[in-house]
Structure formats: C-alpha cells, structure tokens
N, C-alpha and C positions, 0 to 999 in steps of 0.2 A: 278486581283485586280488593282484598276483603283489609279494613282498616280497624285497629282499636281508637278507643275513645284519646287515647293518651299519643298517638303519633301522625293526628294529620301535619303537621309542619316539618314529620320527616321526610313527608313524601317526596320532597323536591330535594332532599337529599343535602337540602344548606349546609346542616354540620360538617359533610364530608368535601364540599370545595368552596363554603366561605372562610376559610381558613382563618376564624377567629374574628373574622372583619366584617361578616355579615353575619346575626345573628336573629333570632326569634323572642320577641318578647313574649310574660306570662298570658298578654291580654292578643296574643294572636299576632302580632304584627312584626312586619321587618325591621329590624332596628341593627343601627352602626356602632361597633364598638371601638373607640380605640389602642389599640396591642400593646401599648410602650406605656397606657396604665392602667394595670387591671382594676384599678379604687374604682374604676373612673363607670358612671349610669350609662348604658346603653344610651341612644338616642333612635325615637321612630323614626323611621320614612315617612309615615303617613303626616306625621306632626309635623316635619321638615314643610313637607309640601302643602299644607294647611297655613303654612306661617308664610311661604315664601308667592303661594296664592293670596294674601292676605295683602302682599305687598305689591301686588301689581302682577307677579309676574308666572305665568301660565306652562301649563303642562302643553305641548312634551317640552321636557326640559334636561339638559346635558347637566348631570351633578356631580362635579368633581369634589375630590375630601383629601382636601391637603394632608391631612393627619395618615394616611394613606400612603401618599405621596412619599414625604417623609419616610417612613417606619420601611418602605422599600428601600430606598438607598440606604439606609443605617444598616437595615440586614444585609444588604452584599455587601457594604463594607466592609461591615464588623466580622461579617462571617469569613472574610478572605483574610482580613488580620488574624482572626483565631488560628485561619491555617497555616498560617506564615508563621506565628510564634510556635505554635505546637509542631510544625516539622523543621522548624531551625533554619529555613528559608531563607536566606543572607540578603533580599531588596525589598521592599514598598510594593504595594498595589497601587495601580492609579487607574480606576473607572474612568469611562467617559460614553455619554449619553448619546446616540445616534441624532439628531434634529428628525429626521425626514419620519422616524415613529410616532411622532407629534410634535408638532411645529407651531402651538398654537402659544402666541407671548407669555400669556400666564402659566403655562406650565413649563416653560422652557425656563424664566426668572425662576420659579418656586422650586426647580430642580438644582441650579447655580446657585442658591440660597442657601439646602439641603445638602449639598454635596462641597460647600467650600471648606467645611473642617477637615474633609475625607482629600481635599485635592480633587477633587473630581472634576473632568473637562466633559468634552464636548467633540462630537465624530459631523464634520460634514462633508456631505457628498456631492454640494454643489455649489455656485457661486453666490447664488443668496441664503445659504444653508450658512456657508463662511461668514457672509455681511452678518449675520445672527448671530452668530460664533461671536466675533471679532466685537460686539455692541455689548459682550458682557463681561461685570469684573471677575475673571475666574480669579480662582486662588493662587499664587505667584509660581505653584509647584503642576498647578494641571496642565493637561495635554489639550488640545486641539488637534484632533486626526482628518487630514482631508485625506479623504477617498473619492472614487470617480472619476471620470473623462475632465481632463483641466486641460484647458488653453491656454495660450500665454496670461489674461487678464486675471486667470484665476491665478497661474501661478505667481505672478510679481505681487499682489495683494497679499500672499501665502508671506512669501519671502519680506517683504515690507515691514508683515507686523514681528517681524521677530524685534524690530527696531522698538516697538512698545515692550516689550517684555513677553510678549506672549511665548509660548511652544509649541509652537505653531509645525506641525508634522505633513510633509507632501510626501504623501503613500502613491509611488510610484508603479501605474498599471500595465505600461509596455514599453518597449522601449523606443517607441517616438516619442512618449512622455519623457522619458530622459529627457532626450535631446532639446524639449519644447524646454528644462527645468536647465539644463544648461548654458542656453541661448541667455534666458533671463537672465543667469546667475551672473553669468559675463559681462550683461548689459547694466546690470543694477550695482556690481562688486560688492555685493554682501552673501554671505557664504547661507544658504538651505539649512533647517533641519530635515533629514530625510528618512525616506522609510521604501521596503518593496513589500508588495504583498505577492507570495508564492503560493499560487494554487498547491492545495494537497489532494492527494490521489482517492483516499479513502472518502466515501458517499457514506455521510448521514443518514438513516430513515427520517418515515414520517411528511408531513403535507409539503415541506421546503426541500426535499432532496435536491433536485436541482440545482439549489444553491452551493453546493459542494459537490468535492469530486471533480477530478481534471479535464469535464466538458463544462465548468462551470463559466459564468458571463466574464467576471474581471480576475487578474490577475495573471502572472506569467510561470510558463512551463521552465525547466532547469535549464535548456536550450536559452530558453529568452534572459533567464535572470542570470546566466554566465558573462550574455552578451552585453547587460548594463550593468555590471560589477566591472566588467574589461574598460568598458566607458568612463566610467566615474574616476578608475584608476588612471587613466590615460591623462582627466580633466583634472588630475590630481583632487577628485572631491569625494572618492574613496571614505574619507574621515568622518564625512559629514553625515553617512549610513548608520543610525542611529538605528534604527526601530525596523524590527519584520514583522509585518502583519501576515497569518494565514487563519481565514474565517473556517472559523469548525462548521460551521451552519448556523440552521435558525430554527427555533422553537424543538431542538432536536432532544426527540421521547427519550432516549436509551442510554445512560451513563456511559456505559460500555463505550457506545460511539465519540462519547466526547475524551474518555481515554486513550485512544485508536488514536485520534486525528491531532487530539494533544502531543502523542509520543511521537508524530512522525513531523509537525512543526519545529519538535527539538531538533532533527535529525536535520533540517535546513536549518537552523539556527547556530547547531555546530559547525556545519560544512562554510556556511557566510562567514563564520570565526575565522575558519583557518583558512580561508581566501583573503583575510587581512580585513575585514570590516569591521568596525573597531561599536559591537553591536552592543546597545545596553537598556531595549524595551524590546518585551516579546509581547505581539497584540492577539490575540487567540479568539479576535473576533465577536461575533453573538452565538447565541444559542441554547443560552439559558431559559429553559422552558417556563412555562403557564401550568399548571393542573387545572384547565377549565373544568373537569369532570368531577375532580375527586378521587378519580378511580387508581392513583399514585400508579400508573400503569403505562409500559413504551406506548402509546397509539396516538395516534394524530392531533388527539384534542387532551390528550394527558400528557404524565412524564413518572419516570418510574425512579426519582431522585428530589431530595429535599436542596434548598438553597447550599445549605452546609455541605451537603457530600457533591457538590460542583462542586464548589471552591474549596475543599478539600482534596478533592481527586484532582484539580488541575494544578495546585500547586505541588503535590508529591507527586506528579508523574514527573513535569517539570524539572523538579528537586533532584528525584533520581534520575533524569537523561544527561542531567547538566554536569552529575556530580562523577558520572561515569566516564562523561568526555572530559573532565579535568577542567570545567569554562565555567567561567564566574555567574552565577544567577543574576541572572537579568530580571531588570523592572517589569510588573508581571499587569498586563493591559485587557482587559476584556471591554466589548462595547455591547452591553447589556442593554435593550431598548423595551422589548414588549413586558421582559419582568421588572421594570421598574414601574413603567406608569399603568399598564393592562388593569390593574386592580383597582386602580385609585378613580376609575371613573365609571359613570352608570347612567341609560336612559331608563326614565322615569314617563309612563304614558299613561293616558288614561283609556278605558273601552268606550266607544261611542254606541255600540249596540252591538244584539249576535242574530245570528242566522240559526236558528234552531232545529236537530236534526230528527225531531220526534215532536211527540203532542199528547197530551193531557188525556185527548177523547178522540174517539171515533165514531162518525158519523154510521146510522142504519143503509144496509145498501137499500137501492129502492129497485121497486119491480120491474122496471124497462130495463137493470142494468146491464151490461155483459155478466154471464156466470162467474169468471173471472174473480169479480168485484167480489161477490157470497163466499167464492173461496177466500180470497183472503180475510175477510172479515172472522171464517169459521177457526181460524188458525186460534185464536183467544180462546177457545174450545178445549185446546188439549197445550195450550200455553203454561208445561209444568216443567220446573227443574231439569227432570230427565231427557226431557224433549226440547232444551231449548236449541241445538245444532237442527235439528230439524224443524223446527218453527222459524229459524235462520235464514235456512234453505228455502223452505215452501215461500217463505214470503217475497222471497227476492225474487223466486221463480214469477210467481205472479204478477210481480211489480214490473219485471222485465215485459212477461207477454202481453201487460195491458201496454205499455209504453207501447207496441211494438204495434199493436192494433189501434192507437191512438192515430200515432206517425201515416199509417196506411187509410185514415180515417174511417174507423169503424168505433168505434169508441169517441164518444162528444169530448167537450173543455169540463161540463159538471162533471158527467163519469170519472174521470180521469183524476180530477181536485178529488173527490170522493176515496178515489183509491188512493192516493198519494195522503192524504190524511189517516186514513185507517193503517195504513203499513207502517205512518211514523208514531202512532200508537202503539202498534205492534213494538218496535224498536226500544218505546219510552220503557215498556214494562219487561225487553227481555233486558236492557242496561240494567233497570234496578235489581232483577233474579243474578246477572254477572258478577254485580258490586256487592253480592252476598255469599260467592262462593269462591272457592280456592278451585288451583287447576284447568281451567278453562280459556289457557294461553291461547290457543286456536280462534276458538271465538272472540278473544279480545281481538285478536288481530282484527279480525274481521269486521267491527265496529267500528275500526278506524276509518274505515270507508265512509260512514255518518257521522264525523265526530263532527260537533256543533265549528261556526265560525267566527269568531269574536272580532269585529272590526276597530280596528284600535289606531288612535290619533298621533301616529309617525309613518314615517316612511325608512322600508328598509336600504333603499338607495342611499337616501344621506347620511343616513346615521349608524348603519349596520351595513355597509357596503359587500364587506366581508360574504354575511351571511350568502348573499345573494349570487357573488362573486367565485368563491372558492367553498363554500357549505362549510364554512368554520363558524364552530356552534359557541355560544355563549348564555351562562345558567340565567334561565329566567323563570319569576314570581310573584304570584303577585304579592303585592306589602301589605294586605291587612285578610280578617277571618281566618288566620289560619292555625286558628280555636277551633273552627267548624270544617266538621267533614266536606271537600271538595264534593260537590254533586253532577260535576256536568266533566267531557274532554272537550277540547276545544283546539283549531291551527289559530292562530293571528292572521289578518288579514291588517297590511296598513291601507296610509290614508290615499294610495295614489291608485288611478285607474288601471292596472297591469296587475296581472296573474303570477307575477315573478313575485309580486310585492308582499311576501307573508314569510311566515315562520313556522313549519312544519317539521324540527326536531330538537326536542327538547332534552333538558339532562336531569333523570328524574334519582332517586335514590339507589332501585334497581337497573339500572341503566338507559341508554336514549331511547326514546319513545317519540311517534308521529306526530302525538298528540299531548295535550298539555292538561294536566287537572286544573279545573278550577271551579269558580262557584254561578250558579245562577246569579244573575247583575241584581244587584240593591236596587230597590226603587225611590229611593232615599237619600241617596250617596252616591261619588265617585268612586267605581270599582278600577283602583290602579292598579298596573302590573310593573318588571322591571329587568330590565337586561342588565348584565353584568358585568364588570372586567370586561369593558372597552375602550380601555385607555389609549391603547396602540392601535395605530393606523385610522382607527375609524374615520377620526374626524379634518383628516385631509385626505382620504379618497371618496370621500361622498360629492355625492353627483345631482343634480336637479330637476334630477326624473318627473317631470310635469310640474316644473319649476316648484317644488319645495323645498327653501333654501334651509341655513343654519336653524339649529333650534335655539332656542332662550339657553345662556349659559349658567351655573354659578361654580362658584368654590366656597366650601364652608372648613369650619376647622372643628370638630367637635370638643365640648367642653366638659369639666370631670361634672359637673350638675346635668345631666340628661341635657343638653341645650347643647347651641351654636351658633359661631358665629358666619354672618355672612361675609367672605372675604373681598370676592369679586361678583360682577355680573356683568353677561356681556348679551346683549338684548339681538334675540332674533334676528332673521332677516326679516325684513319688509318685503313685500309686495315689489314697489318701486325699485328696491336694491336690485331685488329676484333678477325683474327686468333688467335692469342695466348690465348686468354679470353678460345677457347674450344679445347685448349691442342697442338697444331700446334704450330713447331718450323718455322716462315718466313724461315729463311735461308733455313732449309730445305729444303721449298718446291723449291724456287730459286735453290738449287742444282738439285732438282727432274729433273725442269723444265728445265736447261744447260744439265743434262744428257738427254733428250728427245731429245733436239734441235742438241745434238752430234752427237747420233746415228741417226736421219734422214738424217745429213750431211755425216754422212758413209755411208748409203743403197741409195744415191744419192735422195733422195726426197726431199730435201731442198739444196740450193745452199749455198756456204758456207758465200757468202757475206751478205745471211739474217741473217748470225745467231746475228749480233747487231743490228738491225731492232726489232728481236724476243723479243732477252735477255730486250732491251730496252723500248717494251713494257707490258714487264710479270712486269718487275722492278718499271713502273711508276705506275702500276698499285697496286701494293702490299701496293707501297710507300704514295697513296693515299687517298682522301678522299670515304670515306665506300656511298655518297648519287652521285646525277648527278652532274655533272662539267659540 
C-alpha cells in the first residue's frame, strides 16, 4: 500500500477511534489529550514512559488517565440530562457503575469521586462486589443495584445497609430468591428496597447476544414474574417493588436494537403498574457500546451510535411508552460499565526483538546444489513489476519442493539454509516493489503469510485476556516514529511460551488487517507499542499463564502544560507473589534451593565460594519482577 509523505500516522487510523483522546504529535509520537480542555498541550506517551522509567518503574506497565476516567462519566451524564430536559422527561437519571467490569480499588474510588455530583452508584453482583459497594461514600441519592444469585448472607447485608442510608436495591432473579428475601425480611423486620429483573424477548446483535433474549442466564419469564408479584402481595411487600430491571445487552452495535428492547421493557413496566407495584426506577441495564474500530458501524467491535443518540433514544422511547399508558416516568437507570472505564486505560510494552521474514542478500548457489536451489536464485532475473504474482508463485513453489527434498533427505542443512535465505531475499525486494504500488490486494494478502514477528514484553493472558479469549480486538500503535514511513508488517508475539500468546489483528485506517505496520527496531532506543481502550474486564480476567502475574500499575491526571501528574502506582507482581497465588510458600522454596546448593558443596560439585553467587541469584530472582528486566 503506497503511502504519501504527509500520512504515515493515518495509517493506524487514530483520528477515527481515538476519539479526541489519543492523539499524534508534530514530531511523530502518541500523545494524550484531555477533552474537557481544549487550551490544554497534548502530552507524549513516549515522554510519560521516559519519566515514569526514570522513576524506577518499568515497562510493561498498565496506564490508566484519570482525566479519561472522568470526561466519561461526565458525558453519559450530561448527555442523559440533555435528554431529559430537551424531551420534557418528568425524573432524574441515576447511573450506576457494574464492579465486576473493574474491580480494581483505584478505579472503583476515582469512579465514586467522578460520579457523586451526578448521584451515581454502584451495580453489584456478588457478595464481595457489595462488601465494595457498601465501603464507599456514595452520594445520599445513588443507587446500589445487586444483581445475581444471593443467599441469605447476601441478602440480610443488602437489607441491613438500608439502616446506613444506603439504596441499597435487591434485584430479584427467581422466585426462590423471593422467598430467600422474605424469610430475611421476617427475620430482620426491616422492610427491602426491591427490584425484578424481567428477561425480554428481543436478542441484541453482536459478540454478547447471548446475553439477551428470553434463553438468556438471569432473570424471570412472565410466568415466573406473576408468581413473585402474587408472593410479595400476599407478604404484603408488594410496596416495597420499587425498581424493574430488564438488561438490553452488552456492547450492543445497532441503536435500532436498543430501541426494540427499550420499548418492550416499557410494556413490563406498564403491566407491573397495573398489577399494583407502586414502581418508580426503570434499570435498562448495559449496553452502551465501545467504537473500538472507528468504523461508527453495527459489528462486533464497533457501534453505529454516538453517546448522545443512546441517551437520547432511550429516554424518548421511554417518554413516549410511558406517556401513552398514562404512568408517571419513572427514574431512568442504566449500568454502563465497558463505556465508562474501556477508554481510560492502556498497555504500554516495549519490543524485545523480531523474527525477520526476508533478508538483505542472497547467498550464490553453489555447484553440488540441488537444481532447485539455481532456480530460485534465477527468479531475481526477471523480478519486475509486472511479474511480481508470478515471482510469488515460482518462489514458494520452490521453497516448498526444497523443503520437501530436505524432510526425505536429499537436500543437506547447508542447502537448505542457502535456499531459505535466497527466497527471503526474494520476499525483501518483492515487499519493497508492493509498497510501491496500488491495487495488488491479492498479493498483499499473500505476504501476510511472511510478515515479520515482533516479540514483545507482555503477555496476552494477563493483560489482554479478552484478546485470546473471545478475538475482541483492541486499536494498537506504536507511540513514537510515526513521522517515518512504517517499513516492515509484523504479528506480536508476547512474553510467554504458547502459540496462543500473540496478536494477529489489528485495526488499521482501512480496516482490520493480519498484520500490523511498523518500523524496523532502533538500535539506539526502545521501540514501544500500545494497546488501547482496555479499561473493562481486562484486568480481572487475566490469568498466569506461565505465571506472569500483574503488571506495574499507574494513574496519571494530565496537565494543561504538556506534563503530569503521577496519581497512583501499584507495583507489579513479584516472582514470590506469582508463587503464592498457586499454593507455594517463597521461603520454602529459598530453603529447598540452600538445601540443594549444600549438598552440592558436600559431594564437591559446587565450590563453596559459589554458594553467595547461587543463593544471590535464586533470591534476586524470586524477589523480582514476574516480565523481562
């Protein structure tokens, strides 16, 4: 693909999904802007990571941007009040934040910080998700939603903190959950705030279907939710049915669908009216998408809707169901998780080295070799433009039947080196003929087969789990040269022994691609890259796939002078920790490993002055970081 001098930093397509927040400076590099002030200097990545190496602490590293953080909860606020006064909407919005989307202290505080002028709570879905909940000062108006399977312990805790003040909301999932919330209520005489969640019928698109639509996990069919409205009325606790939750979905592409499943929540919201539930929050769940791509388009890793026209379209669908059955609008609830934090965080790695798919030179065949070997060497012969599908062709041809004579052994290990070098010649100079011409789609494809490997110091298990998990793609870049024409493709390869462990689709300008542009490695410098918008889920589903634990954390707040400040940092795992996570006492093993080093220095196979050399290496080792130093 043929590039002008003036758009290598379009290539990766930033302008169209850093949506103002990730930006390109003049001198090539990634830099953070923050949105709520335009006065305000960009700030580099690279210089970030220069300063925050400076200070002890090393790549790869989890970098969250409060200023981020922020500027998301402000826009679904703000943007759901605009809707509310511009359609004459008659209640409040009251957000509230999932836990289980990131659960991590500092960002659960900096969300409850952000979100207490707006009223905004907090959705948990399990009994330490609530312990979380309940340890923070919400604002006197927000909500607490529990959702999920609750047992008695969860529910008497639920019910308890109403006694602090809380609002504390028990979203009732079947109807032996009733019964578990009745028992309590008996037992305790303090009266539930409550809520049902009614599965709806309509199915979302998109990666999360599943999660909607009436084969969905939680939530009760009309049958079931008659049967605990009968219940409540019989325990006289009818009153206390405050709140319907019905979850539209998650991450769901298509506006359309989220007005679909809007308008038929009203249609239980009416019906729960006129069964006497004296209802006055309607929870319409998650499902406010990501634009990872850019491409503002329904599909899996986009969405074809700005923040504003959600929370536009769900309160006039709302507005009009409510105003038709004649029933007072109700307090309007969404539990918006991946668009809140998704954007506001990003890994930052650096390349350790590449695997290179071509070569500079080719070796003379020499006279003993297989014929073979001469042909493909002859291919550089008529290696033109017009001929490069068929210089493509002949060469793989050849490279295949030498392989193939090798394996049978008829062809030596020099032979074979020989040809395997001359064909990745061949490669180097048809790449440079491709990157010079338009239309030659075909072919590009076909290079992908050779694109270089970049081995890069993360792992996608812990930190991109996702990726590995479900192929949910996230925009990545590298943060500096991209002043200079990218020269090389490349997959990512990380730091762990497994085949699963790399990154092979990327979100390029023209769309995703196998392969990633980037630049032959500085010999001078660390060449960083960076993932993007992985705020959500990432970093409680990662895993310790060959034990590589947490990475170095920070939070920065960016400042209107190009700077920043460091807010938090939360320091790697250790080695030691790693261990301990799966039942290993460190010290132990440190004993194990002095007793080894003893008895080699008794059976004389280690001299006794290594044994601080030894001890001193096993120790730095334990004592340190789980990625490469």
């Amino acid at each position: 693909m043929a590039h002008t001098a003036t758009s290598f930093d379009k290539v990766y397509g930033i302008d169209r999904w850093g949506k103002g927040l990730i930006t390109v400076s003049a001198d090539g590099e990634i830099a953070l802007r923050d949105p709520t002030k335009a006065s305000s200097k960009a700030v580099s990545l690279p210089g970030i990571l220069n300063n925050l190496e400076q200070r002890g602490i090393a790549t790869p590293i989890l970098l969250r941007v409060n200023s981020f953080l922020g500027n998301e909860i402000r826009h679904i606020n703000e943007s759901f009040n605009e809707a509310i006064n511009k359609t004459g909407y008659q209640a409040p919005y009251r957000g509230v934040f999932p836990i289980k989307v990131n659960q991590q202290a500092d960002v659960i505080d900096r969300i409850v910080e952000f979100g207490r002028p707006y009223d905004f709570g907090l959705e948990a879905g399990s009994k330490p998700e609530l312990v979380i909940a309940l340890a923070q000062r919400l604002a006197k108006d927000a909500l607490i939603i529990c959702n999920g399977v609750k047992d008695a312990e969860f529910v008497r805790l639920a019910i308890l903190s109403r006694r602090l003040g809380f609002n504390t909301v028990i979203v009732l999932e079947s109807p032996k959950e009733a019964e578990t919330v009745v028992q309590v209520t008996r037992e305790l005489g303090i009266e539930p705030l409550l809520g049902v969640r009614v599965k709806l019928t309509n199915k979302i698109g998109g990666k999360w279907q599943e999660s909607s639509g009436d084969r969905s996990t939680f939530g009760m069919n009309t049958d079931q939710l008659l049967h605990v409205v009968d219940r409540l009325k019989e325990e006289d606790l009818l009153h206390c049915l405050k709140l319907q939750h019905s979850h539209l979905g998650s991450q769901i592409p298509d506006i359309i669908d989220v007005r679909r499943a809007a308008a038929e929540a009203c249609r239980y919201f009416v019906e729960l009216t006129r069964e006497g539930a004296d209802l006055t929050h309607l929870d319409l769940g998650g499902g406010l998408g990501v634009d990872y791509t850019g491409e503002k388009r329904a599909n899996e890793n986009s969405i074809n809707y700005t923040v504003e026209e959600y929370c536009s379209n769900l309160v006039e669908t709302v507005a009009y169901a409510l105003d038709e059955a004649k029933v007072d609008h109700p307090i309007l609830v969404t539990e918006s998780g991946r668009a809140v934090v998704a954007t506001s965080a990003m890994l930052l790695f650096d390349v350790l080295e590449s695997t290179l798919y071509d070569h500079p030179e080719a070796p003379e065949p020499q006279p003993d070799d297989n014929h073979l070997v001469s042909d493909l060497a002859a291919i550089s012969g008529y290696l033109v433009p017009d001929r490069l599908q068929e210089c493509w062709n002949d060469a793989t041809f050849y490279r295949d039947e030498l392989r193939a004579l090798f394996r049978r052994g008829q062809v030596n290990l020099r032979q074979m080196a020989r040809a395997e070098q001359i064909y990745l010649s061949l490669i180097a100079r048809i790449k440079e003929m491709v990157a010079t011409l338009d239309d030659v789609s075909e072919l590009e494809e076909q290079l992908e087969q050779v694109a270089d490997v970049y081995h890069c110091n993360f792992s996608v298990f812990q930190s991109l789990p996702d990726v590995w998990a479900i192929d949910q793609i996230h925009p990545v870049a590298p943060l500096q040269m991209l002043n200079v024409p990218p020269d090389r493709r490349a997959i990512l390869s990380d730091i762990t022994c497994d085949s699963d462990g790399k990154l092979d689709r990327f979100i390029l300008a023209d769309g995703l691609s196998p392969s990633l542009p980037v630049h032959s490695l500085p010999k001078d410098q660390p060449y960083y890259l960076g993932a993007f918008f992985i705020g959500a889920y990432q970093e409680t589903l990662g895993d310790l796939h060959n034990l590589f634990g947490d990475t170095n954390a920070v939070t920065i707040d960016l400042r209107d002078d190009g700077g920043f400040d460091l807010l938090h940092e939360q320091e790697g795992d250790t080695i030691a920790e790693v261990l301990s996570y799966v039942e290993y006492d460190p010290s132990d093993c440190v004993a194990a490993f002095r007793k080894m080093v003893d008895e080699a220095i008794s059976d004389g196979s280690v001299e006794t002055s290594e044994r601080k050399t030894l001890m001193g290496a096993y120790r730095d080792s334990i004592n340190g970081y789980t990625y490469y130093e």
